[in-house]
gemmi code that builds the backbone of each chain (N, CA, C; Angstrom):
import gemmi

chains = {
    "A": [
        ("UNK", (18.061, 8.012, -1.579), (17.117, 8.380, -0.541), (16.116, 9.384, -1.109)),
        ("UNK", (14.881, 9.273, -0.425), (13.846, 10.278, -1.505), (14.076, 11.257, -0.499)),
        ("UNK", (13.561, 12.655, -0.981), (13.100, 14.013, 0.388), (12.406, 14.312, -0.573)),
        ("UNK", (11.510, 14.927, 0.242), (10.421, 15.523, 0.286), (10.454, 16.631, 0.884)),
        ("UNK", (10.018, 17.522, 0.318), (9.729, 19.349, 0.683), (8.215, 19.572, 0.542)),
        ("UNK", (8.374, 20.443, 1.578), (7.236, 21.203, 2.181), (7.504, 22.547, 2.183)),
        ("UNK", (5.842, 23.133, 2.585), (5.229, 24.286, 2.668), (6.213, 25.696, 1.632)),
        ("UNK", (7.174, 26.576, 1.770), (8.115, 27.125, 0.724), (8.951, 26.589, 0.562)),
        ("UNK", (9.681, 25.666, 1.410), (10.966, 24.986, 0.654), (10.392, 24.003, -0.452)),
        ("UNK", (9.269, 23.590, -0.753), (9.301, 23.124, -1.637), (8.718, 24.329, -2.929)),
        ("UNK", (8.415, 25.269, -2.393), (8.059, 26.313, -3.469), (9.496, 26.592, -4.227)),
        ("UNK", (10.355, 26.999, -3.219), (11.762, 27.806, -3.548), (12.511, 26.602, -4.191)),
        ("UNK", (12.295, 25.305, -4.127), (12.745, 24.453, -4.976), (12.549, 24.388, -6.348)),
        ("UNK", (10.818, 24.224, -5.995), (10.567, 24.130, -7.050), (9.791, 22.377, -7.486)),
        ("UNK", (10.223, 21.979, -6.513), (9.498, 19.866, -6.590), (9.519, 19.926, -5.133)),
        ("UNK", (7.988, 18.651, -5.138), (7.495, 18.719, -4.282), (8.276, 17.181, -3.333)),
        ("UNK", (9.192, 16.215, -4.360), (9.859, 15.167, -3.754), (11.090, 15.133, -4.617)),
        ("UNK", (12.457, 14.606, -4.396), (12.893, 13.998, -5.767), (13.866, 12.433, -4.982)),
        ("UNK", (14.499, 11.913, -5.787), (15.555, 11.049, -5.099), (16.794, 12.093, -5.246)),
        ("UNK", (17.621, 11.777, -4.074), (19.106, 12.057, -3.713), (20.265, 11.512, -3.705)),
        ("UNK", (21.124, 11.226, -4.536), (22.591, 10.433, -4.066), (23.958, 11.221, -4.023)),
        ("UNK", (23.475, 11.881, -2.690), (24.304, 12.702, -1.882), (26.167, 11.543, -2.216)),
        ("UNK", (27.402, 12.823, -1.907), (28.446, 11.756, -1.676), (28.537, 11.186, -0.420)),
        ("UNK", (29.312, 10.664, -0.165), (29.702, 9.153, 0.644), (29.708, 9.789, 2.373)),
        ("UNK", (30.377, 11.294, 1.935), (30.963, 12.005, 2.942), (30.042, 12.576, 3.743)),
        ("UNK", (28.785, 12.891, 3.674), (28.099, 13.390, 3.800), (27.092, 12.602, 4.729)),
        ("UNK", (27.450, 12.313, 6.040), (26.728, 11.373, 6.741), (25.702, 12.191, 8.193)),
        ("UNK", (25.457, 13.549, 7.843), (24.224, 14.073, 9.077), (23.330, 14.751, 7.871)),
        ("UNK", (21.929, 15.125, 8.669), (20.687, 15.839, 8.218), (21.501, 17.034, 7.891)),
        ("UNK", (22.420, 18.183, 9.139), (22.720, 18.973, 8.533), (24.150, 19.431, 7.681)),
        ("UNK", (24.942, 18.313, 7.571), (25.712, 17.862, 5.773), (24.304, 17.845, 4.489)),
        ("UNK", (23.595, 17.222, 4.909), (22.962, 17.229, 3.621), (22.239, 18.086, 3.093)),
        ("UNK", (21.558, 19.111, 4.182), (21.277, 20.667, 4.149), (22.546, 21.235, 3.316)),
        ("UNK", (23.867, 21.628, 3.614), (24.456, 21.948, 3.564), (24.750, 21.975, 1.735)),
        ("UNK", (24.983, 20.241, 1.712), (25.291, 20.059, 0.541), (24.555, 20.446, -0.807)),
        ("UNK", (22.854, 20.187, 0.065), (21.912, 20.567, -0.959), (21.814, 21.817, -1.411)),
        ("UNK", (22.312, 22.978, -0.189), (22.240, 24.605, -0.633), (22.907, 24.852, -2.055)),
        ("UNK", (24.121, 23.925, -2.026), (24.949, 24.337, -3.073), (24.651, 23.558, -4.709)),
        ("UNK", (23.724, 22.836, -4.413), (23.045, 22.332, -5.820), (22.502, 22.852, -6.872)),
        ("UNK", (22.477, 24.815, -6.633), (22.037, 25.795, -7.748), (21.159, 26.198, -7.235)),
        ("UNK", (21.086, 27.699, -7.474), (19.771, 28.735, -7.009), (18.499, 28.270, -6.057)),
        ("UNK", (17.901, 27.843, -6.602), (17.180, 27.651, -6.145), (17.217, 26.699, -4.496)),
        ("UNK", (17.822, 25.682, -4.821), (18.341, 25.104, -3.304), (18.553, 26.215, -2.210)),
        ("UNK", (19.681, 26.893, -3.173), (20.315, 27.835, -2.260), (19.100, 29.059, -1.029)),
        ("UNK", (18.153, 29.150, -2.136), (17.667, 29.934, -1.752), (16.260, 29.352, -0.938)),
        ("UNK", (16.004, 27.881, -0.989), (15.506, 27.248, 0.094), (16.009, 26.713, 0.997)),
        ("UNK", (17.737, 26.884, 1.194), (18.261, 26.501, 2.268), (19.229, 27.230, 2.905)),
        ("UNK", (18.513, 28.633, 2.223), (19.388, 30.411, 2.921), (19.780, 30.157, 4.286)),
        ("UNK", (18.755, 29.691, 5.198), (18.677, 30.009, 6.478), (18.192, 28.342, 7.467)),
        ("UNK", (19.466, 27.608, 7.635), (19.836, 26.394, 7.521), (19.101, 26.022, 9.137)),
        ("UNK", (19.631, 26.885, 9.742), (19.459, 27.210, 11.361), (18.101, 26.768, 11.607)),
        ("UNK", (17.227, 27.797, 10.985), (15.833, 27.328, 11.053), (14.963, 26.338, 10.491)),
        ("UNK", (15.753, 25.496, 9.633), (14.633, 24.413, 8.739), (14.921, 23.637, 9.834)),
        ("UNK", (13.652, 22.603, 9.718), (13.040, 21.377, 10.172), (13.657, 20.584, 9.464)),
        ("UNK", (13.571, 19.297, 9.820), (13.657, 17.919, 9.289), (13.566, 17.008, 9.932)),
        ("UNK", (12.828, 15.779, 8.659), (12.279, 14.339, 9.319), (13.133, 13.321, 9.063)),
        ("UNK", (12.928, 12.261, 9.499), (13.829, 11.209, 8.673), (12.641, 9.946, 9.079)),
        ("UNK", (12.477, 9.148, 7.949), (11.401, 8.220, 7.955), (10.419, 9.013, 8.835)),
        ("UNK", (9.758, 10.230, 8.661), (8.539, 10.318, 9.596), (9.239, 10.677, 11.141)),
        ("UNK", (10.016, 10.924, 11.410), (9.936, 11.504, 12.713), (11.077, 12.399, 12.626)),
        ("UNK", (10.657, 13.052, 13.479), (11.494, 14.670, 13.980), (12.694, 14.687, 14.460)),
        ("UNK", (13.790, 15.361, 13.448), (15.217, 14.990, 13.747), (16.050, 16.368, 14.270)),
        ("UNK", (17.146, 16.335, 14.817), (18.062, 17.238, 14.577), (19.223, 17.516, 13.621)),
        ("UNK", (19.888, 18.543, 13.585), (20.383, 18.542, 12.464), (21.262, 17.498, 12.436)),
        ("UNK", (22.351, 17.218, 14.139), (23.221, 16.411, 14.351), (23.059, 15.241, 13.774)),
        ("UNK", (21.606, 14.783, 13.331), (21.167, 13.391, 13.327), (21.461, 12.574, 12.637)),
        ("UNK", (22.359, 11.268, 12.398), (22.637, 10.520, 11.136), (21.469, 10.288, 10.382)),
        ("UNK", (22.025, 10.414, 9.047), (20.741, 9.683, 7.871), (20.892, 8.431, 7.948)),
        ("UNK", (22.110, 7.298, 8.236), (21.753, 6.086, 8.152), (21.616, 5.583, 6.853)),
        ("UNK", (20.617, 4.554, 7.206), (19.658, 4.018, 6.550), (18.281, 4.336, 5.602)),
        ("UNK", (18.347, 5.821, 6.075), (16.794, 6.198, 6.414), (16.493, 6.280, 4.468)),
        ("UNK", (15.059, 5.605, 4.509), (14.949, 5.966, 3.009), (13.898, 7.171, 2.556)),
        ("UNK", (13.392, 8.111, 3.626), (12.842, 9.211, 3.270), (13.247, 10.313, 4.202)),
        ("UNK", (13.858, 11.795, 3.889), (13.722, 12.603, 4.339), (13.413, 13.867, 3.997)),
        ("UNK", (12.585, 14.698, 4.586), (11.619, 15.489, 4.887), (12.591, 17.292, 5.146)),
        ("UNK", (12.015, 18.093, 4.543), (12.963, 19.216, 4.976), (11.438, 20.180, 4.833)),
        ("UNK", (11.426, 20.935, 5.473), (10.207, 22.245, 6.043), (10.316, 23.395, 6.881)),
        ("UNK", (9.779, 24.160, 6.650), (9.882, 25.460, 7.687), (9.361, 24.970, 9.212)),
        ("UNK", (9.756, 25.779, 9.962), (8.242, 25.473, 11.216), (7.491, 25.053, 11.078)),
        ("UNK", (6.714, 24.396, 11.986), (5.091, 24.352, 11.644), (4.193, 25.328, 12.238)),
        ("UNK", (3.110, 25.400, 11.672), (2.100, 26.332, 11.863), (0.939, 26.146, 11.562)),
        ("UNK", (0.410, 24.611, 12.205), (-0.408, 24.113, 11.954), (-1.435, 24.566, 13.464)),
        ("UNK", (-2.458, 23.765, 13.551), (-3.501, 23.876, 14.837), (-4.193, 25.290, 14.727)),
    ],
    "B": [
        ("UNK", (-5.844, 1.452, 32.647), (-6.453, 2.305, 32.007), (-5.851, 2.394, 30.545)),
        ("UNK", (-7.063, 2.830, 30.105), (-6.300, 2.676, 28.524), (-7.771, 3.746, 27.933)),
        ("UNK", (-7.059, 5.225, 27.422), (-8.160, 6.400, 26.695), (-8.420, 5.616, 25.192)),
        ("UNK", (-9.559, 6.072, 24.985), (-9.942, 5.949, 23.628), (-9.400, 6.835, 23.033)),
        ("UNK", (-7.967, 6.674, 21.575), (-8.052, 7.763, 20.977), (-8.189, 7.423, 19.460)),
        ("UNK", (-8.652, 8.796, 19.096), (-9.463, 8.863, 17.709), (-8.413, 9.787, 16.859)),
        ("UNK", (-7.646, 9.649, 16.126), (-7.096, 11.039, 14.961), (-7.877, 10.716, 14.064)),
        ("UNK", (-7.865, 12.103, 13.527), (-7.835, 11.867, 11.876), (-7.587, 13.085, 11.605)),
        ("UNK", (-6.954, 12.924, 10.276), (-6.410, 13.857, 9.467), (-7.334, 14.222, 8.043)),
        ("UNK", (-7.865, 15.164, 7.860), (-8.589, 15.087, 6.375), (-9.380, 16.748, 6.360)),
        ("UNK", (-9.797, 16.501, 4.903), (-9.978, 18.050, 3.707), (-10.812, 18.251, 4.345)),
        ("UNK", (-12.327, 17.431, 4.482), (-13.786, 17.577, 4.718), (-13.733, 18.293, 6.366)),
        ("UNK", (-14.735, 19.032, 6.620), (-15.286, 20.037, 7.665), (-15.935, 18.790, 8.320)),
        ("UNK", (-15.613, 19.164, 9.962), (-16.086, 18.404, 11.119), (-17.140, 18.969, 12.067)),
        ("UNK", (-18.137, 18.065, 12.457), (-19.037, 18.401, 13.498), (-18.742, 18.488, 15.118)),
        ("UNK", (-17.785, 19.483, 15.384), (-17.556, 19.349, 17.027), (-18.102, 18.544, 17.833)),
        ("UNK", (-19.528, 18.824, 18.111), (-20.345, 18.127, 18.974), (-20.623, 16.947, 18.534)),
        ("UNK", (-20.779, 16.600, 17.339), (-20.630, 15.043, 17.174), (-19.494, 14.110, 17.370)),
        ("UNK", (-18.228, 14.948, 16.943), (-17.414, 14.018, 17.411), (-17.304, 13.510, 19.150)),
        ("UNK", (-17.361, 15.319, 19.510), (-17.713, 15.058, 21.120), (-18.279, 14.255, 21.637)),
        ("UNK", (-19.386, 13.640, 21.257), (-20.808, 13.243, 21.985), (-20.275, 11.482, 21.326)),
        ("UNK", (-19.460, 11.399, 20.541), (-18.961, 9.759, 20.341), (-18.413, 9.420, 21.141)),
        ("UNK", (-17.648, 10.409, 22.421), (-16.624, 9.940, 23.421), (-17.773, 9.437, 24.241)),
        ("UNK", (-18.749, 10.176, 24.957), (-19.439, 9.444, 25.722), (-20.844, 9.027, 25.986)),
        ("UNK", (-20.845, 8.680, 24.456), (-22.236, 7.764, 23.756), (-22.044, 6.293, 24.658)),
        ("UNK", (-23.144, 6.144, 25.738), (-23.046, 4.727, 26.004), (-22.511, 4.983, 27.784)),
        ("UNK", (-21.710, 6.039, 28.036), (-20.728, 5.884, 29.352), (-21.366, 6.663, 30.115)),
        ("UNK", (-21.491, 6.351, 31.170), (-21.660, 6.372, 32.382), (-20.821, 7.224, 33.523)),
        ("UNK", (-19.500, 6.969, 33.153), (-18.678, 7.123, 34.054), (-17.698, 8.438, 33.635)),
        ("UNK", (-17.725, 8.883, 32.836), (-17.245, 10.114, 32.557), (-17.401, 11.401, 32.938)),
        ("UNK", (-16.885, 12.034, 33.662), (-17.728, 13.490, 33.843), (-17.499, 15.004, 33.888)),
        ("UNK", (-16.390, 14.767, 32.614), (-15.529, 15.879, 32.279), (-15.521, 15.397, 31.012)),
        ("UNK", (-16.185, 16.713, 29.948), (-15.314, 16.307, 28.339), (-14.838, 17.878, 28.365)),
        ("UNK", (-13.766, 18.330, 27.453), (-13.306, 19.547, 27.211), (-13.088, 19.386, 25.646)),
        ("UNK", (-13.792, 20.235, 25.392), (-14.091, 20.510, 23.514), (-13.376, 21.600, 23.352)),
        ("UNK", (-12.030, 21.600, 22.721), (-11.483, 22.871, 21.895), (-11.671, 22.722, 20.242)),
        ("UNK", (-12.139, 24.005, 19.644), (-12.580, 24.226, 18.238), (-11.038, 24.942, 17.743)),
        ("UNK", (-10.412, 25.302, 16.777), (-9.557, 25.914, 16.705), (-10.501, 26.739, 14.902)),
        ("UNK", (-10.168, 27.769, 14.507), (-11.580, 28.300, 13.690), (-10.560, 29.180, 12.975)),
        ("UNK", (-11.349, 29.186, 11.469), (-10.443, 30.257, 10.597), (-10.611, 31.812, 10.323)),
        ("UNK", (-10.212, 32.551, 11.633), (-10.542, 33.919, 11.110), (-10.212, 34.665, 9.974)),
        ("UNK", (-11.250, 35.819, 9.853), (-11.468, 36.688, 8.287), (-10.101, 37.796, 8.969)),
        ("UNK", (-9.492, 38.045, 9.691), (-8.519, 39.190, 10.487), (-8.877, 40.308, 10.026)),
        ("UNK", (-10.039, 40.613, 10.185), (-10.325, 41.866, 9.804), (-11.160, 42.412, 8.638)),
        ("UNK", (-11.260, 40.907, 7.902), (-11.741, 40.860, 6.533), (-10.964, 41.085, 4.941)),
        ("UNK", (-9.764, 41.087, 5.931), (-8.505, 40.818, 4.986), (-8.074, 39.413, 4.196)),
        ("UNK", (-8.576, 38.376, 5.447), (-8.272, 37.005, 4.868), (-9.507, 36.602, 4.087)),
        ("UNK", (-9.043, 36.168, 2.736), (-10.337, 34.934, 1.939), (-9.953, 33.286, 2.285)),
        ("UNK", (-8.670, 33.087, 2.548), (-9.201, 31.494, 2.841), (-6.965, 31.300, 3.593)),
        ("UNK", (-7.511, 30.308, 3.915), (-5.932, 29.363, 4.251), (-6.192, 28.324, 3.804)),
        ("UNK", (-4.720, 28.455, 3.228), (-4.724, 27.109, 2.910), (-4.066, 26.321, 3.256)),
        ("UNK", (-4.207, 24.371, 3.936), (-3.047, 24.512, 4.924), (-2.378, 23.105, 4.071)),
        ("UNK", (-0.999, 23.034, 4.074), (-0.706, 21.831, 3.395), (0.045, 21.373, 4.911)),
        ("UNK", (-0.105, 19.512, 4.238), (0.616, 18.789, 5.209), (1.219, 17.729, 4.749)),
        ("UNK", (1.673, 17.328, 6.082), (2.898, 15.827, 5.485), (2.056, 14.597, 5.560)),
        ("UNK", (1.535, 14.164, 4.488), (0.752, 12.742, 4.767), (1.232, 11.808, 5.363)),
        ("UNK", (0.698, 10.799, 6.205), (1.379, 10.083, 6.823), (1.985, 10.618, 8.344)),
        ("UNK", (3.468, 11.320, 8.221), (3.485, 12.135, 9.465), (2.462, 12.797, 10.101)),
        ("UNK", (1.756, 13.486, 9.819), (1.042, 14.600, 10.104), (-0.187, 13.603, 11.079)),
        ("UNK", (-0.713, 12.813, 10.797), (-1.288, 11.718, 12.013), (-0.556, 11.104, 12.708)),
        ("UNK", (0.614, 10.357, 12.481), (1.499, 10.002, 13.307), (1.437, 11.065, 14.894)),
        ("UNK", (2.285, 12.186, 14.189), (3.063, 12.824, 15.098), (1.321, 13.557, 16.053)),
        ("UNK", (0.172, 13.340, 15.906), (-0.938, 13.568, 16.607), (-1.513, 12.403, 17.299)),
        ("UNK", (-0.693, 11.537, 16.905), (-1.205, 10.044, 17.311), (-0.225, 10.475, 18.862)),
        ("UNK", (0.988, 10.203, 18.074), (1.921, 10.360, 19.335), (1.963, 11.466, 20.682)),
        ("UNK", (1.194, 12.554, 20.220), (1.440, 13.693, 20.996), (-0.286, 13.204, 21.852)),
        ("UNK", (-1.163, 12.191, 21.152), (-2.101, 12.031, 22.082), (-2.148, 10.706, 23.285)),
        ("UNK", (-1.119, 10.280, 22.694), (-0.737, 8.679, 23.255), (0.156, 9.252, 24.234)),
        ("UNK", (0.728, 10.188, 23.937), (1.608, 10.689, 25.255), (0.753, 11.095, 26.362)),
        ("UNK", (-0.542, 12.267, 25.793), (-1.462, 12.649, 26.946), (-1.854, 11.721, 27.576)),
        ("UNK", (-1.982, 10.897, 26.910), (-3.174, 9.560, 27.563), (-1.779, 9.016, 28.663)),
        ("UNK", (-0.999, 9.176, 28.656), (0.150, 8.199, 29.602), (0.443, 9.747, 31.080)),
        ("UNK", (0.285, 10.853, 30.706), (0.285, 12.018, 31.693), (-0.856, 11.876, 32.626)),
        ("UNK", (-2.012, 11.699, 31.724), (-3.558, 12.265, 32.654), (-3.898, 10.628, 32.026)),
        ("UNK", (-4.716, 10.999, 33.984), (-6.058, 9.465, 33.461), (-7.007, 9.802, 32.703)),
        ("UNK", (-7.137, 9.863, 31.528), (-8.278, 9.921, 30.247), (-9.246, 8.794, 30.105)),
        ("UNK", (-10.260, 9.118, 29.682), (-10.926, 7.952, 29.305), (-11.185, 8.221, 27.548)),
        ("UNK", (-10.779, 9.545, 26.862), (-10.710, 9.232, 25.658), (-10.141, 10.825, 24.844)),
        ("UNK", (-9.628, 10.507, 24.008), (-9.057, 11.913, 23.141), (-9.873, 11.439, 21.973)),
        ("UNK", (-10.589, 12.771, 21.325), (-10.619, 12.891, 19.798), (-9.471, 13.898, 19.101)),
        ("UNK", (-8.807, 14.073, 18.156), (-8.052, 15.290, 17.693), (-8.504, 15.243, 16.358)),
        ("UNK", (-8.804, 15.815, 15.369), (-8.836, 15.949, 13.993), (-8.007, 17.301, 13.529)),
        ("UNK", (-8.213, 17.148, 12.285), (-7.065, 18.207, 11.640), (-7.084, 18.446, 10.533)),
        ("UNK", (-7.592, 19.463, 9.516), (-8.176, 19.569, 8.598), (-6.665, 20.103, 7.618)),
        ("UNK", (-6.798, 19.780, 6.270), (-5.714, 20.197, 5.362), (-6.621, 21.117, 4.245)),
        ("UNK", (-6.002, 21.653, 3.274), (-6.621, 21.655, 1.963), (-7.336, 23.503, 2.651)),
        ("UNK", (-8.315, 23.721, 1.007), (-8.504, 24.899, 1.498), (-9.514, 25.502, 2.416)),
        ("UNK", (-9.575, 26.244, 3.206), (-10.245, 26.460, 4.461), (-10.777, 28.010, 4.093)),
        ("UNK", (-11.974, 28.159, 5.127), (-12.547, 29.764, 4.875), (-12.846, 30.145, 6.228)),
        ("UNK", (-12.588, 31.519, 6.027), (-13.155, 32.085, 7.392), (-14.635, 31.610, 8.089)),
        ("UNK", (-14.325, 31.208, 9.234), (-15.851, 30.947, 9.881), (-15.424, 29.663, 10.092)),
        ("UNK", (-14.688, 28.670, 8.880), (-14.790, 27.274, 9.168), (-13.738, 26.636, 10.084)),
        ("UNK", (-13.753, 25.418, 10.740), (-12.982, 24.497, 11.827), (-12.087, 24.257, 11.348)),
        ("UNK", (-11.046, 24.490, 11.833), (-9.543, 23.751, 11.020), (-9.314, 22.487, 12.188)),
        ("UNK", (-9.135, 22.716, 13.607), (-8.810, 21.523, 14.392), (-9.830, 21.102, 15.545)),
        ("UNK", (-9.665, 20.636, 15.839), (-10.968, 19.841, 17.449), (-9.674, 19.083, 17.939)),
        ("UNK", (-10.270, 19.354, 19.448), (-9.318, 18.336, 20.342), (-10.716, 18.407, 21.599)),
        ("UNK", (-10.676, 16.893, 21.505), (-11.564, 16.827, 22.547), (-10.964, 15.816, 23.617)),
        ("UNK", (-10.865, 16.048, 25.257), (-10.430, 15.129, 26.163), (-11.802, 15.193, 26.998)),
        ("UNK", (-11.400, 13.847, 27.400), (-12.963, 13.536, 28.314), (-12.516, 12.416, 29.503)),
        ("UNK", (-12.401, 13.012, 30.762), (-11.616, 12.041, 32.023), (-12.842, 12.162, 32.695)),
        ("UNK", (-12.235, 11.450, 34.210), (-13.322, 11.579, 35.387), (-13.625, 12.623, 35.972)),
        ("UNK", (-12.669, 13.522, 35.834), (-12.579, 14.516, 36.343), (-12.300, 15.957, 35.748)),
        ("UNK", (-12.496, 16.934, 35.965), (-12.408, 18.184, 34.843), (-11.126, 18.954, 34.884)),
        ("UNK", (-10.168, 18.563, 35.815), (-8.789, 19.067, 36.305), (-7.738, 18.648, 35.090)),
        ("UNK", (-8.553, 17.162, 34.595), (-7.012, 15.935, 33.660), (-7.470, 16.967, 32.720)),
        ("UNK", (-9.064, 16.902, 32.161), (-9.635, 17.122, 30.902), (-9.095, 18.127, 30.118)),
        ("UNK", (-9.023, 19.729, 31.695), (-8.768, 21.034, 30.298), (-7.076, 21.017, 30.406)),
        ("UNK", (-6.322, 20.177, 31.529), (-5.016, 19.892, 31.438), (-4.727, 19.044, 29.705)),
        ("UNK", (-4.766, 18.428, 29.618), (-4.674, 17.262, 28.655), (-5.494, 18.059, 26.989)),
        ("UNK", (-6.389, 18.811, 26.998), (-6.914, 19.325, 25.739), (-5.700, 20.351, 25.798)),
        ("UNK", (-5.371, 21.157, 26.572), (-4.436, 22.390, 26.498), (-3.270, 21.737, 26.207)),
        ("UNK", (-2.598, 21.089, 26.459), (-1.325, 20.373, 26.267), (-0.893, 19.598, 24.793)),
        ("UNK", (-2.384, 19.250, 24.114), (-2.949, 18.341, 22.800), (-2.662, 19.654, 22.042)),
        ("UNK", (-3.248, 20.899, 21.826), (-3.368, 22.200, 21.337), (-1.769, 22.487, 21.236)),
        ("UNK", (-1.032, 22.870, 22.236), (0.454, 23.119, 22.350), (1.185, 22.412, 21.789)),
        ("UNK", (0.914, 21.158, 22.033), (1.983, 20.547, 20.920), (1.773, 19.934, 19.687)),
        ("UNK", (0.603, 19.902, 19.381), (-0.201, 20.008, 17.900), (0.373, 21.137, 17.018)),
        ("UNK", (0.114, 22.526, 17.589), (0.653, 23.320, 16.821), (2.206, 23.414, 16.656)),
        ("UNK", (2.897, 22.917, 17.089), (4.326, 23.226, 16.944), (4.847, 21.676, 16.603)),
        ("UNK", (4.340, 20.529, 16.574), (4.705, 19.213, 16.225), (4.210, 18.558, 15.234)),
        ("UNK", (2.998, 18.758, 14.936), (2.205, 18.079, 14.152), (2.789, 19.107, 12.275)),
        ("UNK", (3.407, 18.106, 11.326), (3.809, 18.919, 10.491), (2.559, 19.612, 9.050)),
        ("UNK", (1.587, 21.000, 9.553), (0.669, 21.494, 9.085), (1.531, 22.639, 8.778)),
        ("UNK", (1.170, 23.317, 7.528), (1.918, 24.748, 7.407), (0.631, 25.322, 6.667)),
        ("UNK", (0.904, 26.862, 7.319), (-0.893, 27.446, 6.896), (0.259, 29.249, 5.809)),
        ("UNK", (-1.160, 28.871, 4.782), (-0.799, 30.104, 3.437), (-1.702, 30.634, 3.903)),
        ("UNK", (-2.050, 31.936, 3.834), (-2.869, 32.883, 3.828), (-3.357, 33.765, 2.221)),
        ("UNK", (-4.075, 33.188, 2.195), (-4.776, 33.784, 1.100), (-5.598, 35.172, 0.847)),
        ("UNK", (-4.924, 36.519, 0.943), (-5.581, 37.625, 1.034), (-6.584, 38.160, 0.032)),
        ("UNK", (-7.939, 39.090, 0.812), (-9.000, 39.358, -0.098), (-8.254, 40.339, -1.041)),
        ("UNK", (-6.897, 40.673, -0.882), (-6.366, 41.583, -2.106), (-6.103, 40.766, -3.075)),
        ("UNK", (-5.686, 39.363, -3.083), (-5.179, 38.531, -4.351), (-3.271, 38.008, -3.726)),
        ("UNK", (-2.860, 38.803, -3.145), (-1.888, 38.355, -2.083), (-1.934, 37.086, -1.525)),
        ("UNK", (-0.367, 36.917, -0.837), (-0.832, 36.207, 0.039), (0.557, 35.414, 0.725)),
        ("UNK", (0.692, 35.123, 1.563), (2.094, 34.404, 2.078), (1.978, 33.116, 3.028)),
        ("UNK", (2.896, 32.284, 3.213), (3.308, 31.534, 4.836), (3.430, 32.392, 5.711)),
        ("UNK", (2.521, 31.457, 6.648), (2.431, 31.876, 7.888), (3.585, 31.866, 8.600)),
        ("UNK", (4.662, 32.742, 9.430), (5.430, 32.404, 9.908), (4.898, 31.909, 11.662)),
        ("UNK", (5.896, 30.875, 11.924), (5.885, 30.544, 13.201), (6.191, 31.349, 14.766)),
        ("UNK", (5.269, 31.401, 15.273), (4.999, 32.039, 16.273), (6.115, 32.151, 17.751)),
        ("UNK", (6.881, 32.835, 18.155), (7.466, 32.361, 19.362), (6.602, 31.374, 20.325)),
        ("UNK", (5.529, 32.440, 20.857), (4.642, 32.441, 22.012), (4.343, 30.732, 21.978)),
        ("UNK", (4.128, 29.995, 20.726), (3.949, 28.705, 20.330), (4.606, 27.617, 20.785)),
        ("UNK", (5.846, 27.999, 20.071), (6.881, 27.078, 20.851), (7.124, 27.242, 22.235)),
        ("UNK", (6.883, 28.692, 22.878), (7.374, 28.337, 24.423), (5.583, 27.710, 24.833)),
        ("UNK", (5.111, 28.051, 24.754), (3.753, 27.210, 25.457), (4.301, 25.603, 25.388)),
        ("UNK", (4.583, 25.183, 24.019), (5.054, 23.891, 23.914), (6.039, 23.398, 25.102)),
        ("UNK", (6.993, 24.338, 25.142), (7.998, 24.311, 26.452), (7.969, 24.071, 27.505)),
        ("UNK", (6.418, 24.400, 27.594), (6.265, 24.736, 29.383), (6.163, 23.257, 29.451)),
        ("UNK", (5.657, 22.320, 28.605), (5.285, 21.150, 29.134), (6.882, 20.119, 29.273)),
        ("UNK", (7.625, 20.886, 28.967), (9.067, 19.614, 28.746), (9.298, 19.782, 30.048)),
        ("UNK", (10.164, 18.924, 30.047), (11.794, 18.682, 31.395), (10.909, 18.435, 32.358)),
    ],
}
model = gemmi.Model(1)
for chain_id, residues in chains.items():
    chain = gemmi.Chain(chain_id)
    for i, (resn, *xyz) in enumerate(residues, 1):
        res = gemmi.Residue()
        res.name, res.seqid = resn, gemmi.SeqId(i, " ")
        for name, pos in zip(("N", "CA", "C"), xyz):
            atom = gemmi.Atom()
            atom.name, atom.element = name, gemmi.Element(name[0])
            atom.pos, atom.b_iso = gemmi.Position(*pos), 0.0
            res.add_atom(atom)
        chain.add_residue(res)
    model.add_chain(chain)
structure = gemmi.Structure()
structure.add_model(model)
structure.setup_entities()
């Protein structure tokens, strides 16, 4: 599955997309938050504060509860603060 | 009924009143437009520019959707919204939302509602670029999301 980061989470990453092959076990948006914190520093420290990130899945606005499915893009970001 | 709506998403600076004046080039029957500018202040003369990044693709979607929704609330006869990315300067337009009904009650209902959930839905994130050489993310506003609020349930 690809993700894509935005606005500082993709700073504190460090890439602006990559592919993911999360394990098997790992079947919500926020498992995969979770899992990703622990992928080394930097994750960690774009996914300090789990509570507050956003996320998309194919383009639309999810909760954390939300299965990934199928989905072949997801999206992780701060708030928005656009308009 | 069915509103005319227009997004777009893009770098280049927009003409308010032109986009305005496309809703009711030709019509007759319109007699309410409501033009909101949304504009990049200097705060004091602290800020040199924002810069705003976005999610391509989403980032019209989710303005498509939040205007396709207005259009199903209020009888419209047309929405413009645009939405500027990339780097921005004080003085210049970052968003337009223009609604234009029969009446002036739907119009500043339906532009105010486009504004509210634009800013808290539409995925734009704004850097601030300070005249010191500084500079950070913008953090997200309470006051934002509850305006957004008022319109649920």
């Amino acid at each position: 599955m690809r993700a894509l980061y935005f606005a500082w989470v993709r700073e504190r990453i460090g890439k602006t997309e990559e592919e993911l092959a999360p394990p098997e076990n790992i079947k919500t948006v926020g498992e995969l938050m979770s899992w990703l914190s622990g992928q080394g520093d930097n994750y960690a420290a774009a996914f300090a504060n789990i509570k507050s990130m956003r996320a998309a899945l194919d383009r639309t606005h999810v909760k954390h509860d939300a299965l990934l499915g199928r989905a072949r893009e997801i999206a992780f970001f701060p708030p928005m603060t656009g308009g | 009924m069915s509103a005319r709506i227009l997004v777009r998403v893009q770098k280049e600076i927009f003409d308010a009143a032109a986009e305005a004046a496309g809703l009711t080039e030709g019509r007759s029957d319109i007699g309410a437009l409501v033009t909101f500018t949304g504009l990049c202040r200097d705060e004091g003369g602290a800020l040199a520019a924002l810069e705003i990044e976005h999610y391509p693709g989403m980032a019209e979607e989710e303005i498509r959707r939040v205007a396709v929704d207005a259009a199903a609330r209020w009888p419209l006869e047309g929405i413009v919204a645009i939405h500027r990315f990339g780097l921005i300067r004080p003085g210049e337009p970052i968003v337009l939302v223009v609604a234009a009904s029969t009446h002036r009650a739907e119009a500043f209902a339906a532009a105010r509602f486009l504004m509210d959930y634009l800013k808290t839905e539409a995925p734009f994130w704004k850097k601030q670029h300070l005249a010191t050489g500084t500079g950070g993310w913008v953090e997200a506003k309470a006051e934002d999301e509850a305006a957004a609020q008022k319109w649920r349930g």
